[in-house]
OpenMM code with the backbone's topology and positions (N, CA, C; nanometers):
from openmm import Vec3, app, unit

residues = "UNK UNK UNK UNK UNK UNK UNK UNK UNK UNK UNK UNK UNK UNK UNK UNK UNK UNK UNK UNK UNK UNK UNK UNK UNK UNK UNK UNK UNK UNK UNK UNK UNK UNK UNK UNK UNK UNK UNK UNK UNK UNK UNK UNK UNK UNK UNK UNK UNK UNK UNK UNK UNK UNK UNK UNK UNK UNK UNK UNK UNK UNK UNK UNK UNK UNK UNK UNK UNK UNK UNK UNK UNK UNK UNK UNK UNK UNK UNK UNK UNK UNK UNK UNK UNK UNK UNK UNK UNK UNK UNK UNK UNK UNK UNK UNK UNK UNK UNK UNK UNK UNK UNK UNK UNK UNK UNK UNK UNK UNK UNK UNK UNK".split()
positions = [
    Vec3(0.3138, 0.9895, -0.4296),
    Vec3(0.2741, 0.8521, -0.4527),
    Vec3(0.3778, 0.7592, -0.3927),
    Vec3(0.3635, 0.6381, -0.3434),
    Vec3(0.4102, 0.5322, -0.2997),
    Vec3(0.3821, 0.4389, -0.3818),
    Vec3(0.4860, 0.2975, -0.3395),
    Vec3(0.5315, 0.2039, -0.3822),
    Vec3(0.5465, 0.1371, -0.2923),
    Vec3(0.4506, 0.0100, -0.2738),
    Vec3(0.4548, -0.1081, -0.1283),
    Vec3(0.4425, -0.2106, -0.2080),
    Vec3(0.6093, -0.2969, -0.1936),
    Vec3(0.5973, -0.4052, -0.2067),
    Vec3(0.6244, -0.5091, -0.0809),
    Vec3(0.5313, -0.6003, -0.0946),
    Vec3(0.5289, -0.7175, 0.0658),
    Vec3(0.6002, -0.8359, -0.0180),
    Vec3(0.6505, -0.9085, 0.0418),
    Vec3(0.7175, -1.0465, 0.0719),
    Vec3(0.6134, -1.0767, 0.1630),
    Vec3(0.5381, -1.2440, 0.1923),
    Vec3(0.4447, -1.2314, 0.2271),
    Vec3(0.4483, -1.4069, 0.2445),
    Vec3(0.4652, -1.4749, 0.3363),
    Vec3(0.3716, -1.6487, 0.3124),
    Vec3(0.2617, -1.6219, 0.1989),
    Vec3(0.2583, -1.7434, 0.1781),
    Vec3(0.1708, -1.7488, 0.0563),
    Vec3(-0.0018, -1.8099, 0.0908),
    Vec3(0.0338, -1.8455, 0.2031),
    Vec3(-0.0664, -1.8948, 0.3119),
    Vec3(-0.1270, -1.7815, 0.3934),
    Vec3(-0.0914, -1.6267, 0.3403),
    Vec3(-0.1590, -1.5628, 0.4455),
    Vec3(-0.2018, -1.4676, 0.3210),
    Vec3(-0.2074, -1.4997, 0.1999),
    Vec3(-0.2343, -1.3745, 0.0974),
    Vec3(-0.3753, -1.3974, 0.1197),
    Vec3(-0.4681, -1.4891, 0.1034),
    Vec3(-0.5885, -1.4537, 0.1132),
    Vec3(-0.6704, -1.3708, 0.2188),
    Vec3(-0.6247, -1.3865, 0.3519),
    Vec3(-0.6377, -1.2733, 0.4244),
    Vec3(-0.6210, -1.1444, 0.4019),
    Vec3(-0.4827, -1.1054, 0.3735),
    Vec3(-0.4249, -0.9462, 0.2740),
    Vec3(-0.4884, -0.8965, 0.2273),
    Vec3(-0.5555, -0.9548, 0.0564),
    Vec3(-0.6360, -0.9150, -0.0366),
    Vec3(-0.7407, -0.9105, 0.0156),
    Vec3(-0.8100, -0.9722, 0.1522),
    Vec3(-0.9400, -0.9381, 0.1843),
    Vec3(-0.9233, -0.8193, 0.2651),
    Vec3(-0.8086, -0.7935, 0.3757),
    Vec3(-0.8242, -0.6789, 0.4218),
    Vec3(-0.7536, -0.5668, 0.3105),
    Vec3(-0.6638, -0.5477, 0.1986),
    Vec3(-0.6742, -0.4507, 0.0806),
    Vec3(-0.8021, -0.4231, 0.0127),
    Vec3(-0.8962, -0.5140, 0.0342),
    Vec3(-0.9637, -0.4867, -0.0552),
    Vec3(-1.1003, -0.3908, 0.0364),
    Vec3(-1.0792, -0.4173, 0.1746),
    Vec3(-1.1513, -0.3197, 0.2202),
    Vec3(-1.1422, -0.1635, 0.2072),
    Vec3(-1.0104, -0.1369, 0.1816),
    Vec3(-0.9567, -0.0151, 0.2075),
    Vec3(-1.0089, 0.0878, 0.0818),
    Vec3(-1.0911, 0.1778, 0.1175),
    Vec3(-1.1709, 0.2859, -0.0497),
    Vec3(-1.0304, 0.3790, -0.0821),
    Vec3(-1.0664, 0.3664, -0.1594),
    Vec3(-0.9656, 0.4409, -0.3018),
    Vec3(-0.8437, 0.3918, -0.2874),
    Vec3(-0.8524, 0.2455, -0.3074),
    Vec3(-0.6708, 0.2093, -0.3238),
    Vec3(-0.7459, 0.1485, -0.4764),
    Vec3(-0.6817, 0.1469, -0.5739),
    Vec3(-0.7002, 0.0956, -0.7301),
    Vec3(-0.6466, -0.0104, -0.7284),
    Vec3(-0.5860, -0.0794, -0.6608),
    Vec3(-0.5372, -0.2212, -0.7091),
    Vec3(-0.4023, -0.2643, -0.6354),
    Vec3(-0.3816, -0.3796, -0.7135),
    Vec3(-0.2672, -0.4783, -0.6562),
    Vec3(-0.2073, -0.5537, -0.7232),
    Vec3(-0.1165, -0.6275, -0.6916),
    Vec3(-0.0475, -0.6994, -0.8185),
    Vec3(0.0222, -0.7919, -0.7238),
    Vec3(0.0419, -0.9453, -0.7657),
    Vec3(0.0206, -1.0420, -0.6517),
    Vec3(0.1333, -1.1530, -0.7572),
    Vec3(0.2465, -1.1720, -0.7013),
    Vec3(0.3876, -1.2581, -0.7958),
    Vec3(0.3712, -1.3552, -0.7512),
    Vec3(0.3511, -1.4873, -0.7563),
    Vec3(0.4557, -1.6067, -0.6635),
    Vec3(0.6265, -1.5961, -0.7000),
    Vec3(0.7365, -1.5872, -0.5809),
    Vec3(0.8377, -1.5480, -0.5709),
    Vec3(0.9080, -1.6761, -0.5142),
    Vec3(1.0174, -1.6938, -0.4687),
    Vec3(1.1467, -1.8189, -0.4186),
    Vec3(1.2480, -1.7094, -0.3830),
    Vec3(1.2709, -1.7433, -0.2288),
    Vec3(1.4031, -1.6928, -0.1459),
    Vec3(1.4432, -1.7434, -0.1083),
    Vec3(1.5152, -1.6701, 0.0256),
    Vec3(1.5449, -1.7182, 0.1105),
    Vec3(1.5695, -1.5829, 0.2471),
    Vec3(1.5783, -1.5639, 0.3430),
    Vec3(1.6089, -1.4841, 0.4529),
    Vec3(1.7177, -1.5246, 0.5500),
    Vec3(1.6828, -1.4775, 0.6401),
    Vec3(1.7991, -1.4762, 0.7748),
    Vec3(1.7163, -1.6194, 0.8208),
    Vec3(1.6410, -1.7262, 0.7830),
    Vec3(1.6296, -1.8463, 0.8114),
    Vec3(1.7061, -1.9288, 0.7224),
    Vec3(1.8026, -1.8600, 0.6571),
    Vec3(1.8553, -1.9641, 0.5330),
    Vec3(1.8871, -2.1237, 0.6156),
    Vec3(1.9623, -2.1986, 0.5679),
    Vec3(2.0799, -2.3320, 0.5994),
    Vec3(2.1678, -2.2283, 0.5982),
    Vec3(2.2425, -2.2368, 0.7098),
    Vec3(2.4042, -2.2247, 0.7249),
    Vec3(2.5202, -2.3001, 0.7097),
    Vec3(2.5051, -2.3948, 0.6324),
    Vec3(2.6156, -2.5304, 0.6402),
    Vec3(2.6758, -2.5592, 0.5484),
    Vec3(2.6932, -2.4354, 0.4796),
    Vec3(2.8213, -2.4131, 0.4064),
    Vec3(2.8144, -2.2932, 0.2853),
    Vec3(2.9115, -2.2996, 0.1964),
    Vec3(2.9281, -2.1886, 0.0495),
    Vec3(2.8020, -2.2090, -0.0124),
    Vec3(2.7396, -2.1295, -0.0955),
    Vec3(2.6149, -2.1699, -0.2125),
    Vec3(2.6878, -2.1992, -0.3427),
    Vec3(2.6474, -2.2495, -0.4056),
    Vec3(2.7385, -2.2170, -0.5184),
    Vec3(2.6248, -2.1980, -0.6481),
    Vec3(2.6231, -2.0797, -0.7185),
    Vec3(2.5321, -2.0524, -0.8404),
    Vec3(2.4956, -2.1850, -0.9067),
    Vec3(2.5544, -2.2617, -0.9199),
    Vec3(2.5636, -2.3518, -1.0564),
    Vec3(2.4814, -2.4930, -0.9463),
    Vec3(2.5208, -2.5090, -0.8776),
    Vec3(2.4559, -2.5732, -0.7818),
    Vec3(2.2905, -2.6132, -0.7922),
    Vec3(2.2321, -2.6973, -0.8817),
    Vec3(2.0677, -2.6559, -0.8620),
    Vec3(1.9821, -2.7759, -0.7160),
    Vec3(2.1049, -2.7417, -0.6219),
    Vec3(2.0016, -2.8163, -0.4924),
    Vec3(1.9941, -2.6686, -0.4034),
    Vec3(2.0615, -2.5717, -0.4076),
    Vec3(1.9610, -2.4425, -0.3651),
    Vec3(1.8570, -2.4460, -0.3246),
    Vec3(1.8330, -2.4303, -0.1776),
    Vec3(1.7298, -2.4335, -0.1459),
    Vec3(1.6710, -2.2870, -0.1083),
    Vec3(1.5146, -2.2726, -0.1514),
    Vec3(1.4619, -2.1526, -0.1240),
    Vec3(1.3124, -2.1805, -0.1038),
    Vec3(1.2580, -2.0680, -0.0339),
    Vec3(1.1013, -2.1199, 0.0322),
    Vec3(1.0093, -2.0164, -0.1008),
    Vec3(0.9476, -2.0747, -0.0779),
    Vec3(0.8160, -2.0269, -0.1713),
    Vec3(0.7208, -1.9168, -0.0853),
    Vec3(0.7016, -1.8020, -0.1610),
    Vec3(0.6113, -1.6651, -0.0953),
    Vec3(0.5792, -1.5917, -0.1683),
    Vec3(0.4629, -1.4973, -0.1415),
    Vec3(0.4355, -1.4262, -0.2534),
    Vec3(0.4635, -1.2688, -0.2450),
    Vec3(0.4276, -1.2206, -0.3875),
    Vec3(0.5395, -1.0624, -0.3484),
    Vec3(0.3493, -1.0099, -0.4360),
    Vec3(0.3908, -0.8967, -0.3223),
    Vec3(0.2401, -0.7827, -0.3352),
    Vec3(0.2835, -0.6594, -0.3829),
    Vec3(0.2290, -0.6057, -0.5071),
    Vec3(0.2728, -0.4523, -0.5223),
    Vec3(0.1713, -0.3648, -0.5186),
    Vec3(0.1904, -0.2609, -0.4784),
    Vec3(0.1073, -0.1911, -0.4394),
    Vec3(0.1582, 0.0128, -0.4910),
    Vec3(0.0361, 0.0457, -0.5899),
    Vec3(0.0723, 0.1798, -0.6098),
    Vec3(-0.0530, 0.2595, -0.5409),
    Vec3(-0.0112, 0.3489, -0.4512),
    Vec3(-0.0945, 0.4236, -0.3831),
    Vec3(-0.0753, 0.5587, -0.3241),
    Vec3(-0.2001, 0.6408, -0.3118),
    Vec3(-0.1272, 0.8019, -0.2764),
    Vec3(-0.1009, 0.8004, -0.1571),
    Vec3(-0.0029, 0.8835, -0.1261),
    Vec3(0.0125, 0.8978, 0.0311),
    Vec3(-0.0550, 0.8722, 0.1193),
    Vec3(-0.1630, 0.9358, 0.1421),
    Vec3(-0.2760, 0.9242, 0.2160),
    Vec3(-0.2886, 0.8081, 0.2366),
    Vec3(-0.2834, 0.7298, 0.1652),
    Vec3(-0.3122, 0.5664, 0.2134),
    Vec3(-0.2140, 0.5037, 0.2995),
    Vec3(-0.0954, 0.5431, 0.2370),
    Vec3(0.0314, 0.4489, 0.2744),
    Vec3(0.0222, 0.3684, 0.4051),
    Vec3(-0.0182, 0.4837, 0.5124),
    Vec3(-0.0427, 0.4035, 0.6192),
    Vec3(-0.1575, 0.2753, 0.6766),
    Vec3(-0.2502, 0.2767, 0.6109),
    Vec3(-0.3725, 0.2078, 0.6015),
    Vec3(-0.2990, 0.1197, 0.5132),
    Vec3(-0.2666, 0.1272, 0.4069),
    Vec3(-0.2195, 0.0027, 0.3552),
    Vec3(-0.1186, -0.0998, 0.3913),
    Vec3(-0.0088, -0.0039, 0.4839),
    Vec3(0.0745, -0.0667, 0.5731),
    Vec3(0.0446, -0.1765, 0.6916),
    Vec3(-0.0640, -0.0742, 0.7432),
    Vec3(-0.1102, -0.1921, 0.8209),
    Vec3(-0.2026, -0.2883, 0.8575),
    Vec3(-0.2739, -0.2856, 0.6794),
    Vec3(-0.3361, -0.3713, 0.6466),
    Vec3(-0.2737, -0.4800, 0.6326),
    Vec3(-0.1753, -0.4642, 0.5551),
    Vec3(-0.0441, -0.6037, 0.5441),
    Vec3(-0.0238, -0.6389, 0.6448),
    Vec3(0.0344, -0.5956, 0.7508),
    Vec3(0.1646, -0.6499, 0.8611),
    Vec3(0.0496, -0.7425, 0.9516),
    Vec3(-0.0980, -0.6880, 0.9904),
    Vec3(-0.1760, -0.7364, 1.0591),
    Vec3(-0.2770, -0.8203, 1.0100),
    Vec3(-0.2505, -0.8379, 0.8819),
    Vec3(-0.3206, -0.9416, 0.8175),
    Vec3(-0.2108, -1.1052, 0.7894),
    Vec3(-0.0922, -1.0208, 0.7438),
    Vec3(0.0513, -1.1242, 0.7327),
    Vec3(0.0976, -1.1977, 0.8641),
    Vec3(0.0586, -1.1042, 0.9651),
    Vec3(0.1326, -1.1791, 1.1029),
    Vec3(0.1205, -1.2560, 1.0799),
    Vec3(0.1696, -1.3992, 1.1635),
    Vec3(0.0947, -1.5351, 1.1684),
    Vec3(0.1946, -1.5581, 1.3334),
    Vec3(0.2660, -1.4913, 1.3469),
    Vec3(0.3385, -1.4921, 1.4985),
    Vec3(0.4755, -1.5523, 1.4968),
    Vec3(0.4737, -1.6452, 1.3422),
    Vec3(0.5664, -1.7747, 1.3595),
    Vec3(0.6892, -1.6168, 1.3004),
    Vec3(0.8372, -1.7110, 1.2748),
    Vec3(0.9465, -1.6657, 1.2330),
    Vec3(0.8988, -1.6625, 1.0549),
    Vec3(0.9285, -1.5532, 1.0051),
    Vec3(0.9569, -1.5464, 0.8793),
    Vec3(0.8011, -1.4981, 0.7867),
    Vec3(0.7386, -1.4342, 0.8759),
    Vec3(0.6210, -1.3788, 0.8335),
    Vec3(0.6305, -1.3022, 0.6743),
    Vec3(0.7651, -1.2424, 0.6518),
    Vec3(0.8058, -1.1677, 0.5249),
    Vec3(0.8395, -1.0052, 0.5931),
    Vec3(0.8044, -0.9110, 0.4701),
    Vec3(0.8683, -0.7732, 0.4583),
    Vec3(0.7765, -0.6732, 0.4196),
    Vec3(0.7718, -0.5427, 0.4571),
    Vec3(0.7261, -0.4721, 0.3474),
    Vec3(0.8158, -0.3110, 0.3335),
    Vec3(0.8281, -0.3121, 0.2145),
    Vec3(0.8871, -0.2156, 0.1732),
    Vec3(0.8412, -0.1534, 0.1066),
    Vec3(0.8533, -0.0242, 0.1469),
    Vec3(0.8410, 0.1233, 0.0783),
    Vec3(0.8520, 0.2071, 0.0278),
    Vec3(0.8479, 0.2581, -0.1288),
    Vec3(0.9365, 0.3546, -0.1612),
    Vec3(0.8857, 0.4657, -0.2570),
    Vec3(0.8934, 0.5610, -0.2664),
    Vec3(0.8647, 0.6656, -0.3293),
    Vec3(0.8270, 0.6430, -0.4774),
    Vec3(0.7359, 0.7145, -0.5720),
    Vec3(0.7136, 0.7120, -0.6674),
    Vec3(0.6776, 0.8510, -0.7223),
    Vec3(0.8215, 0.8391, -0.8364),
    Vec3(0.8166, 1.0248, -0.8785),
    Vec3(0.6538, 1.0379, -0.9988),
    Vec3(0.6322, 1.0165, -1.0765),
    Vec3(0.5638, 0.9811, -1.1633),
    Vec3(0.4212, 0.8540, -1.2190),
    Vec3(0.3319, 0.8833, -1.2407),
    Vec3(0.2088, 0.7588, -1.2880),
    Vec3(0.1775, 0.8313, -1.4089),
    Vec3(0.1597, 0.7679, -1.5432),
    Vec3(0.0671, 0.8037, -1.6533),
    Vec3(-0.0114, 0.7350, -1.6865),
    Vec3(-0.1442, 0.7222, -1.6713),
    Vec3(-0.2383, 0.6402, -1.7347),
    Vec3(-0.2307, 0.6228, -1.8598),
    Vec3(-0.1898, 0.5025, -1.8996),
    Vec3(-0.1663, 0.4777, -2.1057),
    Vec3(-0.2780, 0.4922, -2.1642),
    Vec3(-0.4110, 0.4786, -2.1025),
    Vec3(-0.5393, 0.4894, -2.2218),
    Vec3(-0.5577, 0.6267, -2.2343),
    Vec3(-0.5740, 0.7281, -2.1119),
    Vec3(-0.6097, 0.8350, -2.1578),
    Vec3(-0.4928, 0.9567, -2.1236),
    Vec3(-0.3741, 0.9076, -2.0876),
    Vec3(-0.2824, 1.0000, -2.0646),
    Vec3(-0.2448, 1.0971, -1.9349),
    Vec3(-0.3770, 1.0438, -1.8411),
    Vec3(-0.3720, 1.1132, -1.7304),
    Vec3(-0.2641, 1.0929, -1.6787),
    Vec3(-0.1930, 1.2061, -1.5508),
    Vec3(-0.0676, 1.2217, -1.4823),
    Vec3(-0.0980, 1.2140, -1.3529),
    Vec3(-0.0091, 1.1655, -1.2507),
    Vec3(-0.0080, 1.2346, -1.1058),
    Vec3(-0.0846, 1.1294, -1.0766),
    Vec3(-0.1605, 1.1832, -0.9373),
    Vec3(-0.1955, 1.0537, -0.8150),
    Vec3(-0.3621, 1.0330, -0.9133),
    Vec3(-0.4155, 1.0867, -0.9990),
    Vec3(-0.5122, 1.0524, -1.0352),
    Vec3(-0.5150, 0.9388, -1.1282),
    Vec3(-0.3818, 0.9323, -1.1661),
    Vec3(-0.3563, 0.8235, -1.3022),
    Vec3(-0.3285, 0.7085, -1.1878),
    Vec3(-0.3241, 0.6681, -1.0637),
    Vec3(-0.2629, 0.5712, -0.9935),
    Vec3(-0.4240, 0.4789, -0.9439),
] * unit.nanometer
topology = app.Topology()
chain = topology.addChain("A")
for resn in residues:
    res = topology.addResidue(resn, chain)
    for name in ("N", "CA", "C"):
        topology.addAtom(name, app.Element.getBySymbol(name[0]), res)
């Protein structure tokens, strides 16, 4: 099992969820509004925590639990739905998932996902 979470404009999620939602046997998604920042930050000086003029852009974060088999279809459902060409399109990251239990009926493994 996998774990895909996107960083994403928030202006391109409705595209995403239409091409995720084409894709058979993915179970779902889970969709945050998030605040960053990237390698477009301001450079013009220290941040300082306490500071509340911090500036950060608004985007949304996609999670995604799915069996292998998909990973790739779901991959590039994102990246080619997210493009938009400009700088700062977002991310997606990938990562392994040892374990799923379904809480209602206890099921295990890629069937509980």
């Amino acid at each position: 099992m996998k774990k895909v979470e996107a960083f994403i404009k928030s202006a391109r999620l409705h595209d995403v969820i239409e091409r995720l939602h084409e894709i058979d046997g993915l179970t779902g998604t889970s969709v945050f509004p998030v605040r960053g920042f990237g390698r477009s930050r301001n450079n013009i000086g220290p941040v300082h925590i306490a500071d509340s003029t911090i500036e950060s852009v608004p985007h949304v974060k996609i999670e995604i639990f799915c069996v292998d088999n998909l990973l790739d279809t779901v991959k590039t459902a994102i990246i080619e739905s997210a493009h938009s060409g400009l700088r700062a399109d977002g991310k997606v990251y990938v990562s392994h998932v040892d374990e799923a239990i379904r809480i209602s009926n206890g099921e295990s493994g890629d069937s509980a996902v």
